[in-house]
N, C-alpha and C positions, 0 to 999 in steps of 0.2 A: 572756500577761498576767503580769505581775510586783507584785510588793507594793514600794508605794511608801513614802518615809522617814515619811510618818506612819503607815502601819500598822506597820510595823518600830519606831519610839515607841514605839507601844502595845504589841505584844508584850513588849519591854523593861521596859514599867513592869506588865504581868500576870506577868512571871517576878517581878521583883520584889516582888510583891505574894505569890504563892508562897513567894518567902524567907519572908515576915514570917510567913506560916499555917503552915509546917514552922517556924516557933521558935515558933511560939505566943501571938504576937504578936495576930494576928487570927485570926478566926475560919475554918473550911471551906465554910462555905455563901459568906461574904461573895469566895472565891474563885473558887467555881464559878458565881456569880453573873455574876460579873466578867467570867468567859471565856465565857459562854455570850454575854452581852448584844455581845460583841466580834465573835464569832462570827457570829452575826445581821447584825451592822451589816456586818462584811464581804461575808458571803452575799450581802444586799442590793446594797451600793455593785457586787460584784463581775459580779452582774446586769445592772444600770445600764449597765454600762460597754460589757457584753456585747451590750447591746440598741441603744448607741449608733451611726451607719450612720457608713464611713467617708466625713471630709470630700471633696466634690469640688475635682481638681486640674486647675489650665489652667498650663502655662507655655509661656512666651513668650519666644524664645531665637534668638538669627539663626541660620537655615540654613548659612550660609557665615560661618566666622569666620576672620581674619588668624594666622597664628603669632607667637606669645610679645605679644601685644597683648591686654590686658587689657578684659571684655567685660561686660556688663550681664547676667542673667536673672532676668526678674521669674515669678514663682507665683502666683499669683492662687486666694487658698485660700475654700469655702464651703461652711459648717456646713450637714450636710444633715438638722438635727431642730431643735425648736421650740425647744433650750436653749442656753447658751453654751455655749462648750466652750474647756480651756485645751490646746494642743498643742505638742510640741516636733518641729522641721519640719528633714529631712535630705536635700535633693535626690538623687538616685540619678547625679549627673555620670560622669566617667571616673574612676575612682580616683587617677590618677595628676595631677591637674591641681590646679595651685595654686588654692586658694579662699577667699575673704574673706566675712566675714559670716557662716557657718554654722558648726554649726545655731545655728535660734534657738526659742526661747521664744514665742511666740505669743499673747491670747486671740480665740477670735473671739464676737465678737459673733451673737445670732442671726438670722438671714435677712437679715443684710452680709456683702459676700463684701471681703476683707483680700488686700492687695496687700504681700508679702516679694522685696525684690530683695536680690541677693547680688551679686558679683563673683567671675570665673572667667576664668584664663588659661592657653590652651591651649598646651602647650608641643612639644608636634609636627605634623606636618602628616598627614591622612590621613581616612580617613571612622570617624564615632565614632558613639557610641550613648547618650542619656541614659536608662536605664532603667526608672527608674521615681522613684517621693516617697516617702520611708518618714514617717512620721507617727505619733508618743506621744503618746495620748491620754491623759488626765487623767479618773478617775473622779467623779464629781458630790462625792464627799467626800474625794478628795484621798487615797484609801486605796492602791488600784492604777493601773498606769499599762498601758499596750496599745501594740503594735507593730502598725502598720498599713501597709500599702503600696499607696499609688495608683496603675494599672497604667496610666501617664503616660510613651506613649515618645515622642522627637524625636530624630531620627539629626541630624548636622551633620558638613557638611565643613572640615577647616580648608586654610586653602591659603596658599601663602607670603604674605607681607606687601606686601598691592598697592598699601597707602597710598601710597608714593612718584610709581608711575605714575599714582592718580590728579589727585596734586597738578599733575602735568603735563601732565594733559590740557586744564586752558583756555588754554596758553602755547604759543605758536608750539616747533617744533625745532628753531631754532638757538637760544632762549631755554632751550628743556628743555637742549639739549647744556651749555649754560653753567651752567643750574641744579645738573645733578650735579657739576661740576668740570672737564669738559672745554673747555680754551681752546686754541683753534684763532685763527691769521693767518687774518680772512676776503680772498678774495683774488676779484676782482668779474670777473669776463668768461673765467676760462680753467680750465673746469669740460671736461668729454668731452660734455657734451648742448646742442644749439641753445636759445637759450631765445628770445631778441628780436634785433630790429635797431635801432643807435642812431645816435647823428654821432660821427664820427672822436677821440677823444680822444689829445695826445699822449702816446705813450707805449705803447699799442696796439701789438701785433705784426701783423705784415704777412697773416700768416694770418688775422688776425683780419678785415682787411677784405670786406667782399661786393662785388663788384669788378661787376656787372650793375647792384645796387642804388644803388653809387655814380651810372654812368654816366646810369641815371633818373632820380637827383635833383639832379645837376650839384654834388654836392659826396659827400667822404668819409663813407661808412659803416660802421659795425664791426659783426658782429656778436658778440651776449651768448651764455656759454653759460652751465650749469649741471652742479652734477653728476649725472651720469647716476642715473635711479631704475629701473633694468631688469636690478638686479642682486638676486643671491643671497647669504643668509648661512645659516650652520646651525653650529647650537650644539652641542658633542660632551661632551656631560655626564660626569666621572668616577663613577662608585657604589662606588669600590672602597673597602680600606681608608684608604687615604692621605686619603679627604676625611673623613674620622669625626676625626679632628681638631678639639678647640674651640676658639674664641675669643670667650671670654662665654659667652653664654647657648645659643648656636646653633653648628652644627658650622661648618667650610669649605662642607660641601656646602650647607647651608642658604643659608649667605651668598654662594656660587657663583651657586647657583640664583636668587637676589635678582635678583645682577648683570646673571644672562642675561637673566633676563625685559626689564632695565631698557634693556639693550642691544637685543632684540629691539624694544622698545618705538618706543625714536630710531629702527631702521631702518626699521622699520616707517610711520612719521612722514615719512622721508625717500622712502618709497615704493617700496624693496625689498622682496624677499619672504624672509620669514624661515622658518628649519625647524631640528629638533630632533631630535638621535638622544643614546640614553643604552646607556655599559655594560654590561654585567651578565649572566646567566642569562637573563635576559627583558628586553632589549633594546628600549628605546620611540621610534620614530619616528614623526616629522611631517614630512609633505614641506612643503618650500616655501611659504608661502603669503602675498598681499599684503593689503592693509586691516588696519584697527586691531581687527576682530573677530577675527585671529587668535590676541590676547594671549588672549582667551577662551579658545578652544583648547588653547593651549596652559598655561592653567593648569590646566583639565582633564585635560590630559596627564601632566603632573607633579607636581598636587596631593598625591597619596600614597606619591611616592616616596622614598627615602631610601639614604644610602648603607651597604654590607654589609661586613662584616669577610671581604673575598676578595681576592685580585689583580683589577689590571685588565689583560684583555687589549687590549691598544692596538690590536695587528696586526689581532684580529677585527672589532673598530670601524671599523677603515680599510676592510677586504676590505668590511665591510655597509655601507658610505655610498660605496664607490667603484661600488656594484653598482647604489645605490638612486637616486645624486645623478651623473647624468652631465651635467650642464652643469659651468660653471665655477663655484667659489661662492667667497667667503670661512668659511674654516672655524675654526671659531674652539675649543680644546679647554680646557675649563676641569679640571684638575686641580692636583696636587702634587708636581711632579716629583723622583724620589731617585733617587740614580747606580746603587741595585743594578734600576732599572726603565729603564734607558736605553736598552739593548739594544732591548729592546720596542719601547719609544717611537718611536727613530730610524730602528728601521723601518718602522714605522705612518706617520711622517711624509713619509717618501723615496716612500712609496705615494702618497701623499695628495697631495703638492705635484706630483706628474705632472699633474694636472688642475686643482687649485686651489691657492688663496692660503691659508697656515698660519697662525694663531697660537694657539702655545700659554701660555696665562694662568697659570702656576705660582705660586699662591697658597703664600706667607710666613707662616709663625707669629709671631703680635703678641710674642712669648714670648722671640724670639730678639732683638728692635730692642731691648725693654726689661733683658734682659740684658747687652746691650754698653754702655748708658747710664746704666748704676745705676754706684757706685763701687765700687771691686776692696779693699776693707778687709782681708777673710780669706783664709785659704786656701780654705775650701769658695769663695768669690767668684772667684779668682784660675781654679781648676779649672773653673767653670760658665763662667768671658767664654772659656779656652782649650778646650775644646767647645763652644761655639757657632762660634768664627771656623772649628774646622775644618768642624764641619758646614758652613756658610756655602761654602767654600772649594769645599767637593763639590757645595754646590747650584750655586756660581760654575762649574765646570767642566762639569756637566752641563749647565748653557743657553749655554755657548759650544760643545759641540758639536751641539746644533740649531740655534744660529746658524749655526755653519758649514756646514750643511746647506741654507743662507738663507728661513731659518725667522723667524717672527719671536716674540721671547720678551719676557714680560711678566713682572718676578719683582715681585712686588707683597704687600702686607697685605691681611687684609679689607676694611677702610674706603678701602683705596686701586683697588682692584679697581673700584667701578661707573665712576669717572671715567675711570679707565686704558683698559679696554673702549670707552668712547663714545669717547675720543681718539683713539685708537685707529683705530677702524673709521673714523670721518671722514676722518682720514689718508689711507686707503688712496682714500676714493671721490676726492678731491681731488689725489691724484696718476696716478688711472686706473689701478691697477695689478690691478684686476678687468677 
C-alpha cells in the first residue's frame, strides 16, 4: 500500500500549515487539530482499502499465437464488493514483448464485469507464460493506492507464422506453387507416373503410345503421365551461428524455417512425403511422412527452436540422416554458406549425394544487394561497395565448388528464398531426377 498524490497534497499543505504555527502565524491546537483529523481520515480510507477483495481476473488470449504477428487479449475484469472501484490494470505478459494499450486506468462499476483489450506481439517462437494481472487499487477517497495480483496464468505457444500456408489451403498446388512465386513451363503427358489413356495427339513421343490399347480401339492411343508422388523430401535445418543473422524484424533462421515449412507444404500437396532433421547439440528429427497433417507435426517439431551462437557441424548432420534416411530423398539444406565452412560442408555433401539428390539453399544478406545499388558518393561508400563485391566473390567461389561437386545451389535473399524452394523442388520432380 502506498499514499496516493492526494494524501501526499495533504501532507504538503499540514507541513505548511506547521510553517505558519512555528512563525506564529496560527495557532498549536489549530495544527494538532489538523493532523490528527488527517490522521484519522487516513486510518479510515486506509482500512477501506484493506478490506476491499481483489477484483476477479478471466483473460482470454489464443493458445497458439504466429511470430512477430500482432494479436488481441481481452481481461474481462469483475469487482468483487458492493462498491465501485477505480483500478489501474498491468497484465503480467512476457516482459520482452511489444505491447500496445497498457496499463490503463479503469472504473469498474459494481456487479458489471468490464472488458480491457490490449494488443501484443510476440516476437519469438517457443512456449511462454502469462503470469499473472497485477492490479492498483484506488482507496474509496483517493488517499492510498494497493498493489494487487490476480493469480491468472495462461501459458501460450508461438510458432512460425502459418498464415501463408493457410491462405493456401483452399487453392489447388499448382495454383499454391504460382501463388508464392514459383513459375514453372507446365508440360502435359511426360511426367515418370501413369496417369490416363487418351487418343494420339500429334506430336506425342512414340513411347508415349499404348500399343495393345491402340490395337482394341482400332485407332492411336497415348498414354498421360504425371509426376510421380512416391517420393521423399527432408529439410536439413542450420541452428548454427551463421543463421542468427537478421533481415528486419526476424533472423535467416526464422525466415529459413518460414520457407521450409512453405516448401514442405507444396510437397506435401503434391503427395510426397516430407521429413525434417536439424543441427545442433540436440539434433530434432522427423522421419518422412505423407498427408497434409504432417505440417502439424512438424510445427510441433520446430515451434521452439531457434538458432545458437556455435558452429555447424555439417559432416555430423550428414553421418545422422544418412544413418536415419536410407531411401533416396531430395535433401534439401537450408543454411549460409562462408568459404571458412566449406571444408565441412563439401564433405557433408560428397556424403550425402551418394544416396540422394542435394541442394543447398544459401541464404543472402538483403544488406549486401542494397549496398551495391546505393551510389558510391564517399569514401566510407567507395570501401563498404569494395567489401561487399569481395565478400560476394568468396560466397561466388564457395557455390561453385559445391556445384562442382554437382550439387545444386541456390544463392538467394529472404524474400526470394520461399519461391526459389517451390521452383526448385518442382524442377526436380519434372525432370525425374529422384
Amino acid at each position: 500500500m502506498r499514499p496516493d498524490r492526494a494524501l501526499i497534497v495533504a501532507l504538503i499543505a499540514c507541513a505548511a500549515h506547521g510553517a505558519l504555527v512555528a512563525l506564529g502565524v496560527l495557532p498549536m491546537w489549530s495544527y494538532l487539530a489538523l493532523l490528527t483529523a488527517l490522521a484519522a481520515l487516513a486510518t479510515a480510507d486506509a482500512l477501506a482499502l484493506a478490506r476491499l477483495p481483489t477484483p476477479a481476473i478471466e483473460r482470454q488470449v489464443q493458445a497458439v499465437m504466429p511470430v512477430g504477428v500482432e494479436q488481441e487479449v481481452t481481461l474481462r475484469v469483475q469487482p468483487a464488493g458492493e462498491h465501485p472501484l477505480t483500478v489501474s490494470v498491468h497484465d503480467g505478459h512476457p516482459g520482452d514483448w511489444p505491447v500496445r494499450d497498457l496499463p490503463r486506468d479503469i472504473d469498474l462499476p459494481a456487479h458489471t464485469e468490464t472488458c480491457l483489450r490490449y494488443r501484443i506481439r510476440p516476437p519469438l517462437r517457443g512456449s511462454f507464460a502469462f503470469t499473472g494481472c497485477d492490479l492498483r487499487l484506488s482507496s474509496p477517497w483517493r488517499l492510498w493506492r494497493s498493489l494487487r495480483r490476480a493469480p491468472v496464468r495462461s501459458a501460450v505457444k508461438v510458432y512460425p507464422n502459418f498464415a501463408p500456408l493457410a491462405g493456401l489451403a483452399w487453392i489447388g498446388a499448382e495454383r499454391a506453387s504460382y501463388a508464392v512465386g514459383a513459375h514453372l513451363q507446365r508440360r502435359r503427358g511426360e511426367g515418370t507416373e501413369f496417369n490416363s489413356l487418351r487418343d494420339y495427339r500429334l506430336g506425342d513421343a512414340l513411347r508415349q503410345i499404348d500399343w495393345k490399347a491402340s490395337q482394341r480401339a482400332r485407332r492411336w492411343i497415348s498414354r498421360d503421365y504425371q509426376d510421380e508422388r512416391n517420393q521423399h523430401v527432408v529439410l536439413l535445418l542450420d541452428t548454427g551461428r551463421r543463421m542468427l543473422a537478421g533481415d528486419g524484424a526476424l533472423t535467416h533462421f526464422d525466415r529459413g524455417l518460414d520457407a521450409a515449412l512453405l516448401l514442405a507444404y507444396i510437397a506435401l500437396r503434391q503427395g510426397d512425403a516430407v521429413g525434417l532433421l536439424t543441427t545442433g547439440l540436440e539434433p530434432r528429427y522427423l522421419a518422412p511422412h505423407r498427408g497434409l497433417a504432417t505440417i502439424d507435426t512438424l510445427l510441433n517439431t520446430v515451434f521452439d527452436l531457434s538458432a545458437q551462437p556455435q558452429a555447424t557441424d555439417y559432416l555430423e548432420a550428414a553421418k545422422q540422416l544418412q544413418a536415419r534416411q536410407p531411401r533416396r530423398s531430395l535433401v534439401v539444406v537450408l543454411t549460409n554458406a562462408r568459404d571458412e565452412d566449406i571444408g565441412d560442408l563439401l564433405v557433408a555433401v560428397r556424403l550425402l549425394k551418394r544416396r540422394h539428390v542435394v541442394c543447398v539453399a544459401s541464404l543472402r544478406e538483403d544488406v549486401l544487394d542494397r549496398t551495391l545499388a546505393a551510389p558510391v558518393l564517399t569514401l566510407d561508400d567507395a570501401l563498404a561497395t569494395t567489401a561487399t563485391l569481395a565478400y560476394l566473390e568468396q560466397r561466388r567461389q564457395t557455390h561453385a565448388l559445391l556445384r562442382a561437386e554437382r550439387v545444386d545451389v541456390l544463392d538467394v535473399t529472404c524474400d526470394e528464398l520461399p519461391a526459389a524452394l517451390v521452383q526448385h523442388y518442382l524442377a526436380l520432380k519434372r525432370s525425374a531426377r529422384l
